[in-house]
C-alpha positions, 0 to 999 in steps of 0.5 A: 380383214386382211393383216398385212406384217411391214418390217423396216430397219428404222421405225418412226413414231410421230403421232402428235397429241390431242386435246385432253378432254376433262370429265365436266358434265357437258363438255362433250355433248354441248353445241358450240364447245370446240377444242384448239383444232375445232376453234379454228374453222368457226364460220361466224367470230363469237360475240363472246367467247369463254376459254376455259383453261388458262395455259398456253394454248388457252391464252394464245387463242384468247388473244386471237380472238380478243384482236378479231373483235371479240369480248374474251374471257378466261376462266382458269381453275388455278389461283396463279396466272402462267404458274411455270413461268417467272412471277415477273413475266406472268404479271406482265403478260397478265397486265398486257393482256388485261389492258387489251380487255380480256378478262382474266379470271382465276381460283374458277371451278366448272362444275357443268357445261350446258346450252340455252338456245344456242349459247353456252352456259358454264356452270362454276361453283361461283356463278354461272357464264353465258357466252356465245362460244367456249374454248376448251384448252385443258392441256393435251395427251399424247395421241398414242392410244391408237397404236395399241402399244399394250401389244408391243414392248414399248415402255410409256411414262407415268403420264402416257407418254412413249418413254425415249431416251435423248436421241429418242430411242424408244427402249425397242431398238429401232423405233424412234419417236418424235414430236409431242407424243413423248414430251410435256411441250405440246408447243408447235415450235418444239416440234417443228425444232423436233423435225428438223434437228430429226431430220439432221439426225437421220441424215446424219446417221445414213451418211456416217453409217455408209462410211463408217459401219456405225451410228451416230445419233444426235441429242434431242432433249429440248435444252440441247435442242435449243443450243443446236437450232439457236 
């Protein structure tokens, strides 16, 4: 294979997140288990779906689905319903959504994932649930494995994620990063908040730099981002 070496003043890394597979017995190999991408190009609405994992991604699609026509069960390995959210507001979601006729079950442990025919089968440590299709929304990484960043001098954080400052400077001048692949938001709207005010920032920084000699870089922590697009 031939290696070709590209050199540019500014690097940009956005290469989003994945779905953050748990090591259940089965998740991977069973039919009919599908991940947030996958869930949404099925042929044939589900009689019943399982939505294993109980956050965002999880309850947006349980009520998705649920409004489609199908009967939608969450099973949630917490004891408390939207934990990072005000007590007042998870139980209103909680009791909106329930009223709806999603079930909502918490404190659930999977302990296997299997099929009989074409249904799949989950394995709790309480009981075992039958449904016609399972949703897998167990968090999601930063999709930055590809890259081989153990090569570079790229800093990553604790939990994988590449290590920017709040103009989302990388700590190698020159290479920014963008998008979910640095933050703990996986929320599409944080993102595309990310690509505009990014957007602004390198025009911002071509326009001042022309005229000025220097660069300007606007903050991009995700409060300021907040203030600036509101």
């Amino acid at each position: 294979m031939t290696k070709q070496e590209m050199t540019a003043e500014t690097i940009v890394i956005n290469t989003g997140a994945v779905s953050n597979v748990l090591p259940i017995p089965g998740l991977a190999t069973s039919k009919n288990v599908f991940d947030s991408t996958g869930i949404q190009n099925l042929d044939k609405l589900p009689e019943k779906l399982g939505v294993l994992g109980g956050g965002n991604i999880g309850l947006e699609f349980a009520g998705l689905y649920n409004k489609l026509g199908s009967k939608v069960t969450v099973l949630d390995a917490l004891d408390t319903f939207l934990p990072r959210a005000e007590p007042s507001i998870a139980a209103l979601a909680k009791q909106y959504m329930e009223e709806d006729g999603i079930e909502l079950l918490q404190n659930i442990h999977t302990t296997e994932i299997k099929n009989d025919g074409d249904q799949v089968l989950v394995v709790t440590e309480k009981e075992t649930y039958r449904f016609d299709a399972l949703l897998y929304a167990t968090g999601r990484k930063p999709n930055v494995e590809p890259l081989q960043l153990e090569n570079t001098d790229i800093e990553l954080t604790e939990r994988g994620a590449i290590k920017v400052d709040k103009h989302c400077q990388t700590n190698v001048p020159g290479v920014l990063q963008l998008g979910t692949s640095t933050v703990d938001l996986n929320l599409l709207t944080f993102h595309l908040m990310t690509s505009v005010l990014f957007t602004a920032t390198l025009l911002e920084m071509a326009a001042t730099h022309s005229k000025t000699g220097s660069m300007y870089q606007t903050p991009c922590s995700s409060h300021q981002l907040f203030l600036k697009l509101a």
